[in-house]
C-alpha positions as CSV (number, residue, x, y, z in Angstrom):
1,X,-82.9,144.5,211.2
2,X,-82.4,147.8,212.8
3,X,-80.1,150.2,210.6
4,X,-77.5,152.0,212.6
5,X,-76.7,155.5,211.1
6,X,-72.9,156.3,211.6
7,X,-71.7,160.4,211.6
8,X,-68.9,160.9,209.0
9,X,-66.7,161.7,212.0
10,X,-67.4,158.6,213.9
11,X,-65.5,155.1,213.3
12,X,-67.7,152.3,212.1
13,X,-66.5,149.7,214.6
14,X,-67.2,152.3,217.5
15,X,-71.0,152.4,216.8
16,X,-72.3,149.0,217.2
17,X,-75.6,149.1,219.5
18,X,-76.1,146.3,222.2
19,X,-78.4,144.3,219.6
20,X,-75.5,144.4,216.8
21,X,-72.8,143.2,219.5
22,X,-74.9,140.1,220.8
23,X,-75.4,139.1,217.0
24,X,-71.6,139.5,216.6
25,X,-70.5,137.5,219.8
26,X,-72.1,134.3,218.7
27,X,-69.8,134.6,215.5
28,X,-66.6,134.9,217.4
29,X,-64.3,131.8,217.5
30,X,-63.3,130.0,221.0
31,X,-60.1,131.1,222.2
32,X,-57.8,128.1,223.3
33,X,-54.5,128.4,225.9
34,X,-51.7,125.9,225.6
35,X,-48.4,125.3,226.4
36,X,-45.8,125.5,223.5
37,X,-45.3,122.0,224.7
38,X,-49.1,121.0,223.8
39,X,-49.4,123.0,220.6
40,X,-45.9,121.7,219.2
41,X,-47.4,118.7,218.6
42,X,-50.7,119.7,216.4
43,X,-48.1,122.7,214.5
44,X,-44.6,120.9,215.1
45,X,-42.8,122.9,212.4
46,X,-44.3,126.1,213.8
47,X,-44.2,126.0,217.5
48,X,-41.5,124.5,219.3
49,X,-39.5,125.1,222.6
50,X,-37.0,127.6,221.8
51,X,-33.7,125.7,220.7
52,X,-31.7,129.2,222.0
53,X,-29.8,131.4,220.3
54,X,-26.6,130.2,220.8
55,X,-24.7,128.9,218.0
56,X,-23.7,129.3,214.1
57,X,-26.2,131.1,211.8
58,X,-28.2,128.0,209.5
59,X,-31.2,130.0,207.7
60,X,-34.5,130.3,208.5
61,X,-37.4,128.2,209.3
62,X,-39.8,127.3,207.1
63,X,-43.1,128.0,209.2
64,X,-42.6,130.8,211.7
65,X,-39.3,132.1,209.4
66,X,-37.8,132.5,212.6
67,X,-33.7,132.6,212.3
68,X,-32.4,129.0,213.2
69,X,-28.7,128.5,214.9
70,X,-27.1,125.4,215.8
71,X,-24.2,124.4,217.9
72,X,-24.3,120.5,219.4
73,X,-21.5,121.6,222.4
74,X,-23.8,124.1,223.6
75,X,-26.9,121.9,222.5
76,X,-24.9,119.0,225.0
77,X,-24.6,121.3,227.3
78,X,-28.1,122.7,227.4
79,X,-28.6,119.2,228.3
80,X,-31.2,119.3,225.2
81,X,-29.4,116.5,223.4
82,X,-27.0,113.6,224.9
83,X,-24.2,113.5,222.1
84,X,-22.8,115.9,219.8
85,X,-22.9,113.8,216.8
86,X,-24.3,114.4,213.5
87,X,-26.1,112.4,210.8
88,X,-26.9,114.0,207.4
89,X,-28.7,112.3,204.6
90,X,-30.9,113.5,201.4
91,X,-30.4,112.2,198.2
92,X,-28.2,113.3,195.0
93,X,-28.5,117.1,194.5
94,X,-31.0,118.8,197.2
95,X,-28.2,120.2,199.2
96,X,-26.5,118.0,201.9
97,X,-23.2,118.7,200.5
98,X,-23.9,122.4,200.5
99,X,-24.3,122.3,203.5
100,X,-21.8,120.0,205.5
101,X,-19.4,122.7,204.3
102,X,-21.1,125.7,204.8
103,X,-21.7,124.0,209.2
104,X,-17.5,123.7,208.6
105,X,-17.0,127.2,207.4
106,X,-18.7,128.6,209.8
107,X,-17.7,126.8,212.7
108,X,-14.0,127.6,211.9
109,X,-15.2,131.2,213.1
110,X,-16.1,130.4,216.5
111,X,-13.0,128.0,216.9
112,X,-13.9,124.9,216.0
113,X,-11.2,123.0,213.9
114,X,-12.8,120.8,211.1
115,X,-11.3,117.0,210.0
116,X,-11.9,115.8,206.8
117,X,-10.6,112.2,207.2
118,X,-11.4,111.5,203.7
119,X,-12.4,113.3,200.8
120,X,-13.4,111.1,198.3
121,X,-14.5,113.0,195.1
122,X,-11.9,115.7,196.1
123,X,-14.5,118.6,197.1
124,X,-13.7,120.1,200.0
125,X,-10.0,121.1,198.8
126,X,-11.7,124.1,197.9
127,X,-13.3,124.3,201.7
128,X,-9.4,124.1,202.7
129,X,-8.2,126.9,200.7
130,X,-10.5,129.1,201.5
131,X,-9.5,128.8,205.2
132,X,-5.8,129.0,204.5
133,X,-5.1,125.4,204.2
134,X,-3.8,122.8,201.2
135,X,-5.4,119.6,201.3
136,X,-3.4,116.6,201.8
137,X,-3.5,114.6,198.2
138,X,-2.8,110.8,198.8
139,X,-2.8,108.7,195.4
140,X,-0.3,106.3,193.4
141,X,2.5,108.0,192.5
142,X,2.2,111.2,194.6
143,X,4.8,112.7,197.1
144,X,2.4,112.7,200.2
145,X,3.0,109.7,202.6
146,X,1.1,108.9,205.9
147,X,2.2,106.7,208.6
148,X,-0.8,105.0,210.3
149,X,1.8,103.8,213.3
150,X,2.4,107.4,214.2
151,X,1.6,107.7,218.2
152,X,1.0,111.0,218.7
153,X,1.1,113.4,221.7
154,X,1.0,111.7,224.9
155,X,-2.0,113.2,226.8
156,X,-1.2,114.6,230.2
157,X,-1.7,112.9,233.2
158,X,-0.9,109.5,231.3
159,X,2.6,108.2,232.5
160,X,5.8,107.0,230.0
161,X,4.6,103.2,230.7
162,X,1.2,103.8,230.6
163,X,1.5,105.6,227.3
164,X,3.6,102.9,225.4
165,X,1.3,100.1,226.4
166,X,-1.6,102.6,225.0
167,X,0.2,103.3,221.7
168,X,0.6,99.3,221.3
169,X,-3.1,98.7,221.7
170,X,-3.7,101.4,219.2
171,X,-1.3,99.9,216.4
172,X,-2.2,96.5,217.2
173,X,-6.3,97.5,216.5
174,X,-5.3,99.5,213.4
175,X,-3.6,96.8,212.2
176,X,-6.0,94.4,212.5
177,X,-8.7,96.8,210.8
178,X,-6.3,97.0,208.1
179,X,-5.9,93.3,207.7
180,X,-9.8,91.9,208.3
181,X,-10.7,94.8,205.6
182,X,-8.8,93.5,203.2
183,X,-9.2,89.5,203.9
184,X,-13.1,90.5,204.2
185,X,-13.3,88.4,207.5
186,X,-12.7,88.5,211.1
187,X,-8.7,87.6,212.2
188,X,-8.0,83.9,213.1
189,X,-6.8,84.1,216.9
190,X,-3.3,82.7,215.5
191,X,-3.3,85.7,212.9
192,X,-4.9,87.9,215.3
193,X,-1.5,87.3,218.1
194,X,1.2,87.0,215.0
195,X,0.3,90.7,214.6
196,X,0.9,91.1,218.0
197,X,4.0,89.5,218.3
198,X,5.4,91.3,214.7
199,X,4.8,94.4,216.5
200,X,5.9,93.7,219.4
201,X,9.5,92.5,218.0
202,X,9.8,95.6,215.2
203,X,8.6,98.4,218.5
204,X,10.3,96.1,221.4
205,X,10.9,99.1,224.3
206,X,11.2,101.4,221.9
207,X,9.6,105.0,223.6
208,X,7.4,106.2,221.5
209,X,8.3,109.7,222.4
210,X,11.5,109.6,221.4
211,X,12.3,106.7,218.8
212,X,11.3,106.6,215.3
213,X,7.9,105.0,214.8
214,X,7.5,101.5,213.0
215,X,6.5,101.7,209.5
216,X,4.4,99.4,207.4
217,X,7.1,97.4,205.9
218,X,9.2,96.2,209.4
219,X,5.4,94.9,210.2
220,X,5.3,93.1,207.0
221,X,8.8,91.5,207.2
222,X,8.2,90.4,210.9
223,X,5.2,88.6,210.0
224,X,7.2,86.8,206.7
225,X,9.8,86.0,208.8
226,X,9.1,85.5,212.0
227,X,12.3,84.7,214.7
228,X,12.5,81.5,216.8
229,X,12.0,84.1,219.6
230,X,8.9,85.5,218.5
231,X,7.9,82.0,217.3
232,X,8.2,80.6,221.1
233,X,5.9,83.0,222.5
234,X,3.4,81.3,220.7
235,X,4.6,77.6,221.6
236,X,5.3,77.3,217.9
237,X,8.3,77.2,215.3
238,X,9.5,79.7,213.0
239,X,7.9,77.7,210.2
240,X,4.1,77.2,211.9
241,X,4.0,80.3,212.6
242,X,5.4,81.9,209.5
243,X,2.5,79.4,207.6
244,X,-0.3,80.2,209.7
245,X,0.1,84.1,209.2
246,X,0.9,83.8,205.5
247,X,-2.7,85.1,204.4
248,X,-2.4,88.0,206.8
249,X,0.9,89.3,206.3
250,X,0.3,89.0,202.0
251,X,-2.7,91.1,202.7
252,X,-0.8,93.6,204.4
253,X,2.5,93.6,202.0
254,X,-0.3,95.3,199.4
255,X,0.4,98.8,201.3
256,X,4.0,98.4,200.9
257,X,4.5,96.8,197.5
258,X,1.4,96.5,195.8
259,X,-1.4,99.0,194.3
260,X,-1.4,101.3,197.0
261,X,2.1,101.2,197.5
262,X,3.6,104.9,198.5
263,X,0.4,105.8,200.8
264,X,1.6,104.5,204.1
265,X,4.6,102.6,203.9
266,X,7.0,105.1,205.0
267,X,7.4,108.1,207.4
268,X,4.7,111.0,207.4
269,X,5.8,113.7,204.8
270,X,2.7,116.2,206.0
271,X,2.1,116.2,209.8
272,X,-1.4,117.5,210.8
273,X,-1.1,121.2,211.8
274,X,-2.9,121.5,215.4
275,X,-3.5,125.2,214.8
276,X,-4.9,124.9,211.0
277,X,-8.8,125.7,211.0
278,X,-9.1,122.3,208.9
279,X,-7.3,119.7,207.6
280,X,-8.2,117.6,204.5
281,X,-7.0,114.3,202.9
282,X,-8.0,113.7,199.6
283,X,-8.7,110.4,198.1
284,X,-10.2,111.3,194.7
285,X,-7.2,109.9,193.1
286,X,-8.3,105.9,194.3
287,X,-12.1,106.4,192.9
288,X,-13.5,103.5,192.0
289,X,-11.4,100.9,194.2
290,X,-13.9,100.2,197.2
291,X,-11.3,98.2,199.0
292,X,-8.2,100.3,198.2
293,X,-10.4,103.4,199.6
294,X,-11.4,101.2,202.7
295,X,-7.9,100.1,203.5
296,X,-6.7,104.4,202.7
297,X,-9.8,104.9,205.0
298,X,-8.4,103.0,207.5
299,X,-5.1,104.4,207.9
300,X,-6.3,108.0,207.6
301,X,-8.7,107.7,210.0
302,X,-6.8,106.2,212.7
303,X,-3.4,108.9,211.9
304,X,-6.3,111.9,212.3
305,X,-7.1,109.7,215.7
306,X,-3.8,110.5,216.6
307,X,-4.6,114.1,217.1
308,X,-8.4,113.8,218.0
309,X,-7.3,112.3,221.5
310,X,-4.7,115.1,222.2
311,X,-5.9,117.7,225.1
312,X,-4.8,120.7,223.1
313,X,-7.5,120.1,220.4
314,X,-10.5,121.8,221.7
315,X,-13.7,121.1,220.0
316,X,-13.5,119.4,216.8
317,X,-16.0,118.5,214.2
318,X,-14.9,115.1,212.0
319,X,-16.6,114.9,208.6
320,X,-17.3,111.5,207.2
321,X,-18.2,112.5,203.5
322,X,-19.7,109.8,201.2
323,X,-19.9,107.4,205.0
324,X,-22.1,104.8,202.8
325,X,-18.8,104.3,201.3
326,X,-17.1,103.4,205.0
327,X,-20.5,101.4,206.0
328,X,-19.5,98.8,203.5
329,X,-16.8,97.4,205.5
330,X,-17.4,96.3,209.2
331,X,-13.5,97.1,210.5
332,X,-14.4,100.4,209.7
333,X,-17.7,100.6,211.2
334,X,-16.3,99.4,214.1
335,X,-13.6,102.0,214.1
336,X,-16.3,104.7,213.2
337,X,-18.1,103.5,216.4
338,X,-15.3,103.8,218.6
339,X,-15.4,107.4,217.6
340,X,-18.6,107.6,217.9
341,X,-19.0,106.4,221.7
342,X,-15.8,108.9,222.3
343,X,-17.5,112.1,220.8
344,X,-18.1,113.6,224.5
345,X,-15.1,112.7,226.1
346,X,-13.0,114.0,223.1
347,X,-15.1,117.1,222.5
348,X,-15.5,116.1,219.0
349,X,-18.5,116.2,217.4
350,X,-18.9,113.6,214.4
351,X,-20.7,114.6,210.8
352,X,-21.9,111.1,208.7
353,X,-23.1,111.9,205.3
354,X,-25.1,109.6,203.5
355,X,-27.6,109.6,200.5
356,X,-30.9,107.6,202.8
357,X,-31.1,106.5,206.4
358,X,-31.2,102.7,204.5
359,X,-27.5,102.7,204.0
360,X,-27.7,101.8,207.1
361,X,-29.5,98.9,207.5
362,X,-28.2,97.5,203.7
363,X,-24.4,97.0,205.2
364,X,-25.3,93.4,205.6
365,X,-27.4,90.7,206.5
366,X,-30.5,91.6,208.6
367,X,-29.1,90.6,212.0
368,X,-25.8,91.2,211.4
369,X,-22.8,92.7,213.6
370,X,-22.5,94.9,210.6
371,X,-26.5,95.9,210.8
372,X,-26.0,96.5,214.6
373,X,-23.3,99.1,214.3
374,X,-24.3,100.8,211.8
375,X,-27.8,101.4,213.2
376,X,-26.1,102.0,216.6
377,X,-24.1,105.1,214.7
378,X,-28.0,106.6,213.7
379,X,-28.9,105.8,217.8
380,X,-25.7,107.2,219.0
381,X,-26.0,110.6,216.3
382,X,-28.4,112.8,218.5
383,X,-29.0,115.2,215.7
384,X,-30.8,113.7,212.5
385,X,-31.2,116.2,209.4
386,X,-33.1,114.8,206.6
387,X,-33.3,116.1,202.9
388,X,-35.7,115.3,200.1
389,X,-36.1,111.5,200.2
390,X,-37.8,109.4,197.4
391,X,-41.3,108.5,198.4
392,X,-40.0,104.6,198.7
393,X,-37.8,105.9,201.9
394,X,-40.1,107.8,203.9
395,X,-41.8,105.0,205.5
396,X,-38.1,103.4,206.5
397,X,-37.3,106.6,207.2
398,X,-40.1,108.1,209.5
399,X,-39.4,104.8,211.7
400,X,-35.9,104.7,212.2
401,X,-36.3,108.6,213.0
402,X,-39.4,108.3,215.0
403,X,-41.0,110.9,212.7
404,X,-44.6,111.8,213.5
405,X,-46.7,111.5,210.5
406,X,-46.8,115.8,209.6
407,X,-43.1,115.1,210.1
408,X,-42.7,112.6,207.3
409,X,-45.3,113.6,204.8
410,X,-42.7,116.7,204.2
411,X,-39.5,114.5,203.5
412,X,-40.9,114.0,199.3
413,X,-41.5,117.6,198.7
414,X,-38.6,119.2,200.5
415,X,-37.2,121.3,197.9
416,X,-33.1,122.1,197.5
417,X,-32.1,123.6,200.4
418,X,-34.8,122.5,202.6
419,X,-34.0,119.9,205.5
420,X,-36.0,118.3,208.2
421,X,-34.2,118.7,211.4
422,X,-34.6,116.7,214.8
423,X,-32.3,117.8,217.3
424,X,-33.3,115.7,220.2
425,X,-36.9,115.8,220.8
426,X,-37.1,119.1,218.9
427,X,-38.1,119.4,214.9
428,X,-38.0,122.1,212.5
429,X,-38.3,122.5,208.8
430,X,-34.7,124.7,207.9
431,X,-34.2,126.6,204.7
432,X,-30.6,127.0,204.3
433,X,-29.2,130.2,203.8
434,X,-25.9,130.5,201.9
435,X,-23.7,134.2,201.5
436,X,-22.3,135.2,198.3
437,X,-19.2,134.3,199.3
438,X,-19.9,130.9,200.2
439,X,-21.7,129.8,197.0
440,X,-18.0,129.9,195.0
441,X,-16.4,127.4,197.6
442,X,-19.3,124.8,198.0
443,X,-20.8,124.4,194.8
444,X,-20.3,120.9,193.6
445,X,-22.3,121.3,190.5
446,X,-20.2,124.1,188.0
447,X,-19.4,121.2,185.4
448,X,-22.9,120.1,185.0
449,X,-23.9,123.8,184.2
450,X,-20.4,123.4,181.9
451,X,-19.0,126.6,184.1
452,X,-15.3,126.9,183.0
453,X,-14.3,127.9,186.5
């Protein structure tokens, strides 16, 4: 080969002779043109259509490390997903916890106010206090009561008749959640219309506007002792009536007289504050009690319902901490779906927490109303984040997501911090990003590292 002498004040690259460039242009590799649309799907965590820049700051991304924002209003808007809601799952310790309160944090700064219907290991008091706001503490033998019957603020537009006949319908549905959760089966129709009737004959015309709401105990003694009148709407004596019921209205008389007597048998001691960034009810102190937390579940969430369906709320984001704990019990699902289906028209967009996208489908029997709902909450939450899974998930997982295989080869080696987003048709692999003066307020794991603090 020919040699190619180069002058000391001549650039290397700026000699080559024709002969040296022909041997070089075979070496060169093909240049290819796509569309990020193309190429998204041979480097999906690299190139994607842009998401925007709209929204609350989340970290970075793994591949391009790119910063990476969400908001699901302006996401629903952008018409790039179809419901605000939010599902969360990775299992113990990589992070999901972190950061369901680091998305509420931040979202208090752009004026979103944050519901924490239920706070079951009692974490996100801290999350309160560092917004300016105590957390409501409901347990045996504590001060703080909740009435479930409360009706709220009447929205506008909605006339005094219209209204009443509304709040009814609302009672009447909590009650009967209350009551099939604790008799673990769906109302008899005669147990389902003594409710009705009790409730009817404690509220009669009462406005709910301006007369005291019912409380938990006049339901309870309506249905023990039901009148002739109430009795004839049915075509049936006092006696029948009062028989027939009996189950239902013993179930119930556990919130007045029973173990979780004190929670919700009287008039609300701590009304929700409308301009709070976030309000919080605790419900560490009944740990343990699955059915005691379901029936506390199912008060709370219908009282914080109360205020989700005023017009002066604005946009809302409701956590569902520990859900697995709610999917157990199909008149909460139920209620949980109502929300869900409501998200848009309440501007509220819904967080589920959960350890694996199988809690889902382990609610019940395979075919089950309590299957169907569940799943329907994962079809109905168009953004999915996924943590580290164990390697017996990923399968069940990367189906029920519709992950492509790159997609679900990641979900075993995410490390802490690291999540698997889909936000409608768009994936990205997110590392979290936490300031120094978050860590203090979200870190759930001081004892195990025997901090004092």
């Amino acid at each position: 080969m020919r040699q190619t002498k180069v002058r000391r004040d001549q650039k290397p690259f700026a000699v080559a002779s024709r002969a040296t460039g022909r041997s070089l242009r075979s070496m060169r590799v093909p240049v290819h043109r796509a569309t990020t649309r193309n190429l998204q799907a041979a480097y999906p965590f690299t190139v994607d259509s842009a998401l925007g820049s709209r929204g609350i700051y989340i970290g970075r991304q793994a591949g391009s490390d790119a910063s990476f924002v969400f908001d699901p209003w302006e996401l629903y808007t952008e018409n790039v997903i179809t419901n605000p809601n939010i599902l969360l799952a990775g299992v113990i310790g990589r992070g999901k916890s972190a950061l369901a309160k680091s998305l509420a944090l931040r979202m208090t700064a752009f004026g979103v106010r944050v519901y924490v219907p239920g706070d079951p290991k009692g974490e996100w008091g801290e999350v309160a206090r560092a917004l300016g706001s105590e957390p409501i503490v409901l347990g045996r033998g504590l001060p703080a009561r909740v009435n479930p019957l409360d009706p709220g603020d009447r929205p506008e537009g909605l006339s005094a008749d219209e209204w009443q006949r509304e709040v009814l319908a609302r009672r009447n549905n909590l009650l009967a959640s209350l009551a099939e959760t604790a008799l673990d089966r769906r109302l008899l129709p005669v147990e389902r219309n003594a409710l009705l009737v009790a409730l009817t004959a404690v509220t009669g015309a009462r406005d709910p506007e301006r007369g005291p709401a019912p409380v938990l105990p006049e339901i309870v003694t309506a249905l023990l002792n039901p009148t002739p009148e109430t009795a004839a709407t049915l075509s049936m004596t006092e006696r029948e009536l009062a028989l027939d019921s009996r189950n239902l209205a013993l179930e119930l008389r556990r919130l007045v007289v029973g173990d979780l007597a004190g929670l919700f048998d009287g008039a609300t001691t701590h009304h929700l504050d409308f301009n709070a960034p976030i309000q919080v009810l605790d419900t560490s102190r009944l740990a343990g009690d699955d059915t005691a937390i379901a029936l506390l579940m199912t008060c709370a969430s219908a009282w914080m319902e109360t205020t989700l369906a005023s017009d002066r709320g604005g946009r809302r984001l409701v956590v569902y901490d520990e859900a697995w704990r709610m999917l157990r019990h199909l008149a909460l699902v139920r209620r949980m779906q109502s929300q869900w289906k409501l998200s848009r028209a309440l501007g509220v967009a819904n967080l589920a927490v959960v350890h694996r996208i199988s809690d889902l489908g382990a609610v019940g029997a395979t075919g089950s109303e309590a299957v169907a709902l569940a799943q329907g909450l994962l079809a109905d939450c168009s953004t999915r984040i996924v943590y580290a899974q164990e390697s017996d998930q990923v399968e069940m997982t990367a189906h029920a997501l519709g992950l492509s295989d790159v997609e679900a080869d990641q979900l075993v080696h995410l490390p802490r911090g690291r999540g698997l987003w889909r936000i409608g048709r768009h994936a990205a692999i997110v590392d979290h990003i936490l300031g120094s003066a978050e860590w203090p307020v979200i870190d759930t794991d001081g004892r195990m590292r025997g901090d004092s603090s």
